[in-house]
C-alpha positions as CSV (number, residue, x, y, z in Angstrom):
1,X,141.4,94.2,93.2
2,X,140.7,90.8,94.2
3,X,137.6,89.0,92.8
4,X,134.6,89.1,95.3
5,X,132.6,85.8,95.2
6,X,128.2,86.2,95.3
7,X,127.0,84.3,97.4
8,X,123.5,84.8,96.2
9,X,121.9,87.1,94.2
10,X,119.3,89.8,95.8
11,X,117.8,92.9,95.9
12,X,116.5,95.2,98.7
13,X,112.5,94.7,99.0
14,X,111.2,96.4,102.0
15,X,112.8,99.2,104.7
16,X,111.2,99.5,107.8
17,X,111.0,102.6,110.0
18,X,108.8,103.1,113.5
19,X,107.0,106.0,113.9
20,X,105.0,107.7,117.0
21,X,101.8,107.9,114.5
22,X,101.2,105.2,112.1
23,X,97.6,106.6,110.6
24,X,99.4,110.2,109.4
25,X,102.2,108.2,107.8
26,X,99.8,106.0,106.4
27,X,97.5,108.8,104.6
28,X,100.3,110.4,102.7
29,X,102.3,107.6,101.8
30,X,98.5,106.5,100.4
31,X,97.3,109.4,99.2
32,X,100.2,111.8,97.7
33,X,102.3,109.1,96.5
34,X,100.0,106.1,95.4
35,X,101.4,103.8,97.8
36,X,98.3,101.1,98.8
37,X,99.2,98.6,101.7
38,X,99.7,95.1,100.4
39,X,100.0,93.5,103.9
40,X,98.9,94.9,107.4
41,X,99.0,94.0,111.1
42,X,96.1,95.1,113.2
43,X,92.4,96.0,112.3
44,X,91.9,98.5,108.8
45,X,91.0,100.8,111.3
46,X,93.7,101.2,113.5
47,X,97.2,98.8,112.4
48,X,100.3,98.0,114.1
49,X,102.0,97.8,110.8
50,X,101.6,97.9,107.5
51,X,104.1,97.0,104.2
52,X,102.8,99.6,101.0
53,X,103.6,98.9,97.3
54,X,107.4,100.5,96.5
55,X,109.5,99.0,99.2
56,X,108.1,100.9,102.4
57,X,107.0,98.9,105.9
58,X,105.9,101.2,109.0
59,X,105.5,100.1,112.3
60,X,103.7,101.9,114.8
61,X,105.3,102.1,118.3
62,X,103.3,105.2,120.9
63,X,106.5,104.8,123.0
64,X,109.0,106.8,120.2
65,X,110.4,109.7,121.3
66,X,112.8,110.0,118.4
67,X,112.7,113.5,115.9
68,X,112.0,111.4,112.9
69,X,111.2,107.5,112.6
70,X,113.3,105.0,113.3
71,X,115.0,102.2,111.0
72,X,113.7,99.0,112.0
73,X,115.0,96.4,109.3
74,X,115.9,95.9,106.1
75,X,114.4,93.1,104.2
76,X,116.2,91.5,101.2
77,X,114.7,89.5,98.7
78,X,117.2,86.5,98.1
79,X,117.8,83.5,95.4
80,X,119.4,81.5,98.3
81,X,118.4,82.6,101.6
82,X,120.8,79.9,103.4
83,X,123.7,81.3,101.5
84,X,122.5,84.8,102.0
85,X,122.8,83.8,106.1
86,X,126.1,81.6,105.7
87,X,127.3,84.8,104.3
88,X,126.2,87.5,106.8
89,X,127.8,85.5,109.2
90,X,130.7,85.1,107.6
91,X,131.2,88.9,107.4
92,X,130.8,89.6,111.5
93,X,126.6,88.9,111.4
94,X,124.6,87.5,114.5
95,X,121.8,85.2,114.6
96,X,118.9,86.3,116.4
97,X,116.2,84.8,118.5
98,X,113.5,86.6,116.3
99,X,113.6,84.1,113.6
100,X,116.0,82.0,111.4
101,X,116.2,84.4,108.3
102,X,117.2,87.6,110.6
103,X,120.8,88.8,111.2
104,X,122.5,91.5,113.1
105,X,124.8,92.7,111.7
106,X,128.0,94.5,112.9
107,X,126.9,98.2,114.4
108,X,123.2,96.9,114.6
109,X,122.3,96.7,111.0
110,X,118.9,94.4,111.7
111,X,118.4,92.4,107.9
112,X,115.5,89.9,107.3
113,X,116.0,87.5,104.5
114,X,113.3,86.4,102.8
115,X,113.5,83.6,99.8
116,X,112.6,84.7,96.3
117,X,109.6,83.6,94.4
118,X,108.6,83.4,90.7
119,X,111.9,84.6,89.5
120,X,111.8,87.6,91.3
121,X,115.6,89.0,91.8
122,X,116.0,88.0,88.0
123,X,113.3,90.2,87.5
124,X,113.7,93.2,89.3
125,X,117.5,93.1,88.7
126,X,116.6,93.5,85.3
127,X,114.8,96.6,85.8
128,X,117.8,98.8,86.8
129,X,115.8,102.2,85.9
130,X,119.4,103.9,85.6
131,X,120.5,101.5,83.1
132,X,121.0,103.5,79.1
């Protein structure tokens, strides 16, 4: 197998889904699972979106007629956001109008890069849960 070069290290910090409803989604992410919103969009009262502590982003969009929310993004904490880019490009990836750290990927895949602070890949890299 041939050796695969890293461009950069990362690791996955946020995935994004729209749902019809964002208050419901909000209340039990909140209250069942201990998930408090770090970051919101909109008034307390009524947001467009909100990030919660473990990873989680919902955006609220009335017009969704899906069965179950819809992936919107995935954002990736990275050590070197340029080479994270020069890389996604590399492997078929677009760049988008939204902003210079998003890429399309082939099939859709939407990925926000975002740069790492503090040491934080190290960190939660080192973390690995599954790890003996």
């Amino acid at each position: 197998m041939p050796e695969i070069k890293t461009a950069t290290a990362a690791y996955l910090d946020h995935v994004a889904f729209t749902v019809r409803d964002i208050t419901t989604h909000l209340s039990f992410f909140r209250d069942v699972l201990g998930m408090t919103v770090t970051k919101r969009d909109g008034t307390d009262e009524k947001p467009s979106q909100v990030w919660l502590l473990g990873g989680l982003q919902i955006v609220e969009d009335a017009g969704f007629t899906g069965p179950e929310g819809r992936f919107a993004h995935l954002g990736l904490i990275c050590a070197d956001v340029p080479a994270a880019i020069q890389g996604a490009l590399a492997h078929g990836g677009k760049s988008l109008d939204k902003g210079a750290h998003w890429v399309e990927m082939p099939d859709g895949l939407l990925l926000e890069f975002l740069p790492d602070t503090r040491n934080a890949v190290e960190t939660v890299r080192g973390l690995d849960p599954r790890r003996v």
